[in-house]
C-alpha positions in Angstrom: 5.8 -28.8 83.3 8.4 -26.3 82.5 9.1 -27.7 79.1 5.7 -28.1 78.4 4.8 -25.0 78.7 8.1 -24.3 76.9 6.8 -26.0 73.8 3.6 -24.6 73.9 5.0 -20.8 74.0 6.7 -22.3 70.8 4.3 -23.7 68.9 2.2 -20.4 69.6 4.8 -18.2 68.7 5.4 -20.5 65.3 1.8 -20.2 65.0 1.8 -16.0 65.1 4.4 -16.1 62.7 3.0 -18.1 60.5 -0.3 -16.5 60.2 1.8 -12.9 60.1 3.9 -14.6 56.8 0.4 -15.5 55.6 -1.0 -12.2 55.4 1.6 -10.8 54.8 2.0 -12.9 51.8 -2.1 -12.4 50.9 -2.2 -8.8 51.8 1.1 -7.2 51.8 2.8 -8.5 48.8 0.3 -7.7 46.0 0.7 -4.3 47.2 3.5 -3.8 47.1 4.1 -5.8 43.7 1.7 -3.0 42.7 3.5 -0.1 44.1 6.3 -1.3 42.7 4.4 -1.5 38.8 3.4 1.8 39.5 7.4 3.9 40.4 8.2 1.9 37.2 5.2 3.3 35.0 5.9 6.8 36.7 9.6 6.2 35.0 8.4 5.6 31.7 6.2 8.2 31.6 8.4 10.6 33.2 10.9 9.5 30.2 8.5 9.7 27.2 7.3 13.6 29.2 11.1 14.2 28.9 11.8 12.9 25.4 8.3 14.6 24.1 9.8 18.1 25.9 12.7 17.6 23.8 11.0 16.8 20.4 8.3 19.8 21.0 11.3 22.4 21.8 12.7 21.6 18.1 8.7 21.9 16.4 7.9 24.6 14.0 5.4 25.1 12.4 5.4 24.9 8.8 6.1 27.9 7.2 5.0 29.7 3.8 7.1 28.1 1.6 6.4 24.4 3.0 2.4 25.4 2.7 2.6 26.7 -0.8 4.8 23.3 -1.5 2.0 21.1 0.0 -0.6 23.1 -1.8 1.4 22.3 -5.5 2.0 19.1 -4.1 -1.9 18.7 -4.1 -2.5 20.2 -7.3 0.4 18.1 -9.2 -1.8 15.2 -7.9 -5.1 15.9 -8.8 -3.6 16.8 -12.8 -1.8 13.6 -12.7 -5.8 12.1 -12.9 -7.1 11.4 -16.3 -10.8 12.6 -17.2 -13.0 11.1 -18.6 -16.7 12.3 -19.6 -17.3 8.2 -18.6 -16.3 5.1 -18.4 -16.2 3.6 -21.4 -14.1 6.9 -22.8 -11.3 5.8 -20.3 -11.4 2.6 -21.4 -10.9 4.4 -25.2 -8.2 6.4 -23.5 -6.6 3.7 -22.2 -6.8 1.4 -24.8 -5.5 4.0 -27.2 -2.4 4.7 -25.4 -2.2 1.1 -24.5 -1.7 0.0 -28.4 0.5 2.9 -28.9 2.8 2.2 -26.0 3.2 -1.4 -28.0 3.6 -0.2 -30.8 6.0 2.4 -29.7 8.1 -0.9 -27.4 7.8 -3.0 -30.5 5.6 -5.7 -28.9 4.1 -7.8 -31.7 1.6 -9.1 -29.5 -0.8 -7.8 -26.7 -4.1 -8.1 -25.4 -5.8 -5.7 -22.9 -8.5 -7.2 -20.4 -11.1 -4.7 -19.0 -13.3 -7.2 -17.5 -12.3 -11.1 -16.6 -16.0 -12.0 -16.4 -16.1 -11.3 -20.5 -13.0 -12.1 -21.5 -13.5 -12.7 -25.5 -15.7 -9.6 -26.4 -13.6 -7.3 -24.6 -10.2 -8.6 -26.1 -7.8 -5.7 -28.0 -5.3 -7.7 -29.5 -2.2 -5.9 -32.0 -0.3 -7.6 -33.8 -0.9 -10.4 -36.6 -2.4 -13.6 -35.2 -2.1 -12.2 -32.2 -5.3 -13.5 -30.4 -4.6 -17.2 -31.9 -1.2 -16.8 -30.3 -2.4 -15.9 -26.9 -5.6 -17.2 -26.2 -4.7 -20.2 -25.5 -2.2 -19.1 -22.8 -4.7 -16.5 -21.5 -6.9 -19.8 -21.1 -4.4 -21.9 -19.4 -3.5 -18.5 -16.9 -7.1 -17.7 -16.3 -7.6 -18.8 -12.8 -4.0 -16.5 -11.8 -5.8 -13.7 -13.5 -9.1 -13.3 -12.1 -7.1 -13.8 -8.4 -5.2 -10.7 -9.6 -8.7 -8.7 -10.5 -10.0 -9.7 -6.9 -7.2 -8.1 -5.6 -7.6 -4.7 -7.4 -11.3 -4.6 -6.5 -10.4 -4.7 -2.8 -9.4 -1.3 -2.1 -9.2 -2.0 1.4 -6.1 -3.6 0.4 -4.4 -0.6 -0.4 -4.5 1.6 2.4 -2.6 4.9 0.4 -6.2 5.0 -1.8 -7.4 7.1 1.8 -5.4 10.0 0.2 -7.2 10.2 -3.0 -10.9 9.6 -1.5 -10.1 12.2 0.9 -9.7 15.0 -1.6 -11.7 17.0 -3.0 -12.4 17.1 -7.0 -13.7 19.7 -9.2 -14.3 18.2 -12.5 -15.8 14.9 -11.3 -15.5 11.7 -8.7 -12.8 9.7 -8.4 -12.9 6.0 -9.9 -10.7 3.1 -10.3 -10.8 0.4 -12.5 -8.7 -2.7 -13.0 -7.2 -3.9 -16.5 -5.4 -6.7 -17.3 -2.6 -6.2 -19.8 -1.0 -9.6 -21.9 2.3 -9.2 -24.4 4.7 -12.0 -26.0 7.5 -10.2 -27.0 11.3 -10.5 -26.9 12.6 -10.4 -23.3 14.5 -7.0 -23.1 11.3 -5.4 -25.4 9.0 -7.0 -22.7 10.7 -5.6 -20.0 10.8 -2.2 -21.5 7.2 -2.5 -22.1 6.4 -3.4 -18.5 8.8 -0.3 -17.6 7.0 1.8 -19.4 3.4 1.2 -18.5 3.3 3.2 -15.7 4.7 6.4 -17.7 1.8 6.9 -19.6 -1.1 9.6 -18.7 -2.9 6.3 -17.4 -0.2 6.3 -14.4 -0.5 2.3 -14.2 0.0 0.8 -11.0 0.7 -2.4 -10.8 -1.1 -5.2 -8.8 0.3 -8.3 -9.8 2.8 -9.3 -12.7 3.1 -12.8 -13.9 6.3 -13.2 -16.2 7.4 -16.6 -18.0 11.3 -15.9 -19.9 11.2 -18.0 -23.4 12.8 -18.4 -26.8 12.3 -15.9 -29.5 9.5 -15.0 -27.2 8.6 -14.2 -23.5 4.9 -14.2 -22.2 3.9 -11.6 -19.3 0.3 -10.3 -17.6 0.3 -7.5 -15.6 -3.3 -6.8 -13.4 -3.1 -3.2 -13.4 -5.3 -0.3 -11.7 -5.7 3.3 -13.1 -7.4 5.9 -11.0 -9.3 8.6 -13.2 -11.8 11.3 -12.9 -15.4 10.5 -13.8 -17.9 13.3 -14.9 -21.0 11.1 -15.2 -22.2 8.7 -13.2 -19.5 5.7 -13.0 -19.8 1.5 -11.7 -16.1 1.9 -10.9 -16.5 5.5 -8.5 -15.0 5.0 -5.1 -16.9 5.1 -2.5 -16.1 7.8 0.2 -15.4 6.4 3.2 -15.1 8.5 6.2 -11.9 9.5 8.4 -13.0 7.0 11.2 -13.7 4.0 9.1 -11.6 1.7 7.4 -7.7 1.5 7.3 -5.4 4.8 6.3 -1.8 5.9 6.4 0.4 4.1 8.5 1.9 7.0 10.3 4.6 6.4 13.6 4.1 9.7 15.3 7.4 9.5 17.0 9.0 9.2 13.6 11.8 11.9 13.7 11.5 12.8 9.9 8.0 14.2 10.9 9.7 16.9 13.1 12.3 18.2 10.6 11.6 21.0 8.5 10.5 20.6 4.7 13.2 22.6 2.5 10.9 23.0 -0.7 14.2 23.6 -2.6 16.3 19.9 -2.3 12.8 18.3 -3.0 13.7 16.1 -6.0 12.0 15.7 -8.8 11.2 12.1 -9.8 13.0 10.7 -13.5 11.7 8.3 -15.5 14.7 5.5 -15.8 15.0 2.8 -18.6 15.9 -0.3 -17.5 19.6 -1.7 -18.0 20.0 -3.8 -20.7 19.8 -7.8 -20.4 22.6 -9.5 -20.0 23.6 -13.4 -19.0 21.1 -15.9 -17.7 18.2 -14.7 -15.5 16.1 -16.6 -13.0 12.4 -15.9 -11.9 10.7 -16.6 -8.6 
């Protein structure tokens, strides 16, 4: 009887224990697994408050000078636009200093695309036999092309255009228009050419750049994009899109450059550099 009641006292006290571990497994534990989560949150954010105290004891404001450099900044940009009374005088103005800039780079051949739905009426070609020259390639490179055009007309794909749209312009709206650019040329005068397109009062960026090296001559198309100032009413206008919407700046807050202090006096300005001269064998991707 004694061991009996021996083993029951056992399997009784087993059975306590075991329905203690199992609340305290189903009750117990999560909370503390969750007090624990939270001494480690109240670390980090006890860290980041430290490391934030830190940064905001070095802030300044920015002064006069840095304001008055912003404020050039701002005007150097809005100068750097071309007007235009519409669109077809840009495309005049650009197709002016286009031909001149080939001229100028000694490119005996180029062609200047404003629109790859209408490829033929709207081709400028300089040089002698020119178009019969590169037609045929412009045919055969088609399909690239109009890829390239699709991405200039999605804006969204350049998230730096938010700077522009944001402004605010006195002798007209902002518009953007692609146009594709085709030379055959020498290699080293090509490349000059490409180097210089951007120089121009156009201020060519460059989408997408297809170049194919050969002998005497190299091809090359550039989809470019040139923002301008529109005083009539414009198909090529952006659109103003507001702060909240769409994609901007990519800015990292915690960026220490942001808290240092703009000397308006080592800001350098920006050179226009030739390109070295070719030399030895050169390989595309």
């Amino acid at each position: 009887m004694k061991a009996l009641k021996l083993v029951r006292a056992f399997l009784w006290i087993l059975g306590s224990l075991s329905v203690l571990a199992a609340f305290a497994i189903l009750d117990w534990y999560p909370t503390l697994k969750d007090l624990g989560r939270l001494r480690r949150e109240r670390g980090d954010l006890e860290r980041k408050i430290k490391d934030y105290g830190a940064m905001a004891s070095g802030f300044t404001f920015p002064d006069r000078n840095e304001k008055s450099l912003f404020a050039r900044e701002k005007i150097n940009l809005r100068r750097a636009l071309l007007p235009a009374d519409d669109d077809d005088a840009w495309t005049a103005l650009v197709l002016l200093e286009l031909q001149a800039r080939a001229r100028e780079d000694r490119i005996p051949f180029a062609s200047f695309l404003f629109n790859w739905q209408l490829v033929a009426p709207e081709l400028g070609t300089t040089g002698p036999g020119g178009a019969d020259l590169l037609t045929g390639w412009i045919d055969r490179q088609f399909a690239d092309i109009q890829r390239g055009f699709s991405i200039a007309f999605d804006t969204a794909r350049f998230p730096w255009n938010g700077v522009l749209s944001g402004m605010q312009f006195r002798r007209g709206r902002l518009a953007r228009r692609p146009v594709c650019v085709v030379a055959m040329a020498p290699l080293p005068a090509l490349l000059g050419f490409i180097n210089h397109l951007s120089w121009g009062k156009t201020h060519f960026e460059i989408i997408r750049l297809r170049l194919e090296p050969g002998i005497p001559f190299s091809r090359a198309w550039l989809v470019c994009c040139g923002n301008y100032l529109v005083r009539k009413p414009s198909a090529w206008a952006l659109k103003e899109v507001p702060e909240s919407v769409g994609d901007n700046l990519l800015v990292d807050p915690d960026s220490p450059l942001l808290w240092q202090k703009v000397n308006p006096g080592i800001v350098p300005k920006i050179l226009k550099k030739e390109l070295p001269p070719c030399s030895g064998a050169m390989t595309l991707w």
